[in-house]
C-alpha positions in Angstrom: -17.1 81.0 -34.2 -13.6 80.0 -33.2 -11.6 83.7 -31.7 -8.7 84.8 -33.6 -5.5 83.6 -33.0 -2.3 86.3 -31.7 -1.4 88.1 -34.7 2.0 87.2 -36.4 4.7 89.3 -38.7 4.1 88.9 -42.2 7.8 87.5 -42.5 6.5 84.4 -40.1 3.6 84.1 -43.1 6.3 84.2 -45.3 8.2 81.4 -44.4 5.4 79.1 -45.3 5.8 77.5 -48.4 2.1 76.3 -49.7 1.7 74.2 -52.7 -1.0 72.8 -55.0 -0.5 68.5 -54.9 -2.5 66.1 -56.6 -3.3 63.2 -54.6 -2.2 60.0 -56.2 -3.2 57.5 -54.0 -5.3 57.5 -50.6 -5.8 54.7 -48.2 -7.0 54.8 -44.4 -3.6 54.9 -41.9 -3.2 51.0 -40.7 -2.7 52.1 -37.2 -5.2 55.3 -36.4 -8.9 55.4 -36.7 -9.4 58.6 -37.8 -6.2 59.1 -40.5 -6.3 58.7 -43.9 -2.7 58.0 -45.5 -1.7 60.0 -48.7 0.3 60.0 -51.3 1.0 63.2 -53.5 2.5 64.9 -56.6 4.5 68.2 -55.9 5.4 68.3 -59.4 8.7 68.0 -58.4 8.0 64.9 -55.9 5.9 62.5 -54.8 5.6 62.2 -50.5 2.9 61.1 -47.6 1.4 63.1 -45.7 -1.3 61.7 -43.0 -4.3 63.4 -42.4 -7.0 63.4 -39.7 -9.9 63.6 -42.8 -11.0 59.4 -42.8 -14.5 60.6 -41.1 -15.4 63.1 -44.2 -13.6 61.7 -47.4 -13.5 58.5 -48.6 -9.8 57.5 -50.0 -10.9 56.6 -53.6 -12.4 59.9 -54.2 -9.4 61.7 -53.5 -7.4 60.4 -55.9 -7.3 62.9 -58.5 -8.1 65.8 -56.5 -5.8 68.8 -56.0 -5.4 70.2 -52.8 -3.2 72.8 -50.6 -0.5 71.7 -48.7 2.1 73.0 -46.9 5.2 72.0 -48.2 7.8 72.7 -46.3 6.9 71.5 -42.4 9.3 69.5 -40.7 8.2 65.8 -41.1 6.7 63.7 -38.5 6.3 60.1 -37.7 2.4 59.7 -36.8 1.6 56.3 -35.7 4.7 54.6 -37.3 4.3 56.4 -40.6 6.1 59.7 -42.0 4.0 63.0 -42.7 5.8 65.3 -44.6 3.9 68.1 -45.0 0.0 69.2 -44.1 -3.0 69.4 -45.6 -5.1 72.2 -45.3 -8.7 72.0 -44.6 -11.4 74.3 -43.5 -13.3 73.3 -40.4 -17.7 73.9 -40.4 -18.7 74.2 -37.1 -21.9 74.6 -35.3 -21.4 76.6 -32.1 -18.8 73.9 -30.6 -20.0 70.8 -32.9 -17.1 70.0 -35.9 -19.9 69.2 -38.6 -17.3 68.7 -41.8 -14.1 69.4 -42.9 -13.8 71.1 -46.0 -10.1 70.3 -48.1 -8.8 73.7 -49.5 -8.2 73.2 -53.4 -7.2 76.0 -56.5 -10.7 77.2 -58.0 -9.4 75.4 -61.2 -6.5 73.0 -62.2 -3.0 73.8 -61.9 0.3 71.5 -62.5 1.2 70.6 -59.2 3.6 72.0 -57.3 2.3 76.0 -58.0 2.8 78.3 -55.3 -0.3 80.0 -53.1 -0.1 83.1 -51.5 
């Protein structure tokens, strides 16, 4: 099992702002391996976000799917195209070994763009 990391203040939890998104469309990045390019409903608006997840999910059953991102992290340019915001995933290891990688989602549908926390 992976060691805790430091602990934080809960206003540096705070300033996180996750959000249930659909995923509208998924296709595999044109310039990484291992990246899966998606697009996604806030409610309020539609973005991409890239995501190192091409190994576990195939793009045409995500499409649908409602997942946790965070919402407001700075974008980032990965391999020529714009990530504005993050997935979140759980990671099941064995001992060192990343065996699958889990995509956090509400227990049941809500509109997108609902707050978590």
């Amino acid at each position: 099992m992976t060691p805790l990391k430091d602990t934080i203040a809960y206003d540096d939890f705070a300033k996180l702002d996750l959000r249930v998104a659909t995923v509208v469309e998924a296709e595999p990045h044109p310039n990484a391996d291992r990246l899966l390019k998606l697009q996604i409903d806030l409610g309020f608006e539609q973005r991409q976000i890239c995501a190192g997840v091409k190994q576990y999910y195939d793009p045409a059953e995500l499409v649908g799917r409602q997942i946790i991102v965070v919402a407001n992290l700075a974008p980032r340019t990965i391999r020529g195209e714009v990530s504005n915001g993050m997935l979140t995933a759980a990671s099941v290891m064995d001992g060192e070994e990343l065996q699958d990688v889990v995509l956090l989602a509400p227990g049941k549908p809500v509109p997108p763009g609902s707050t978590v926390g």
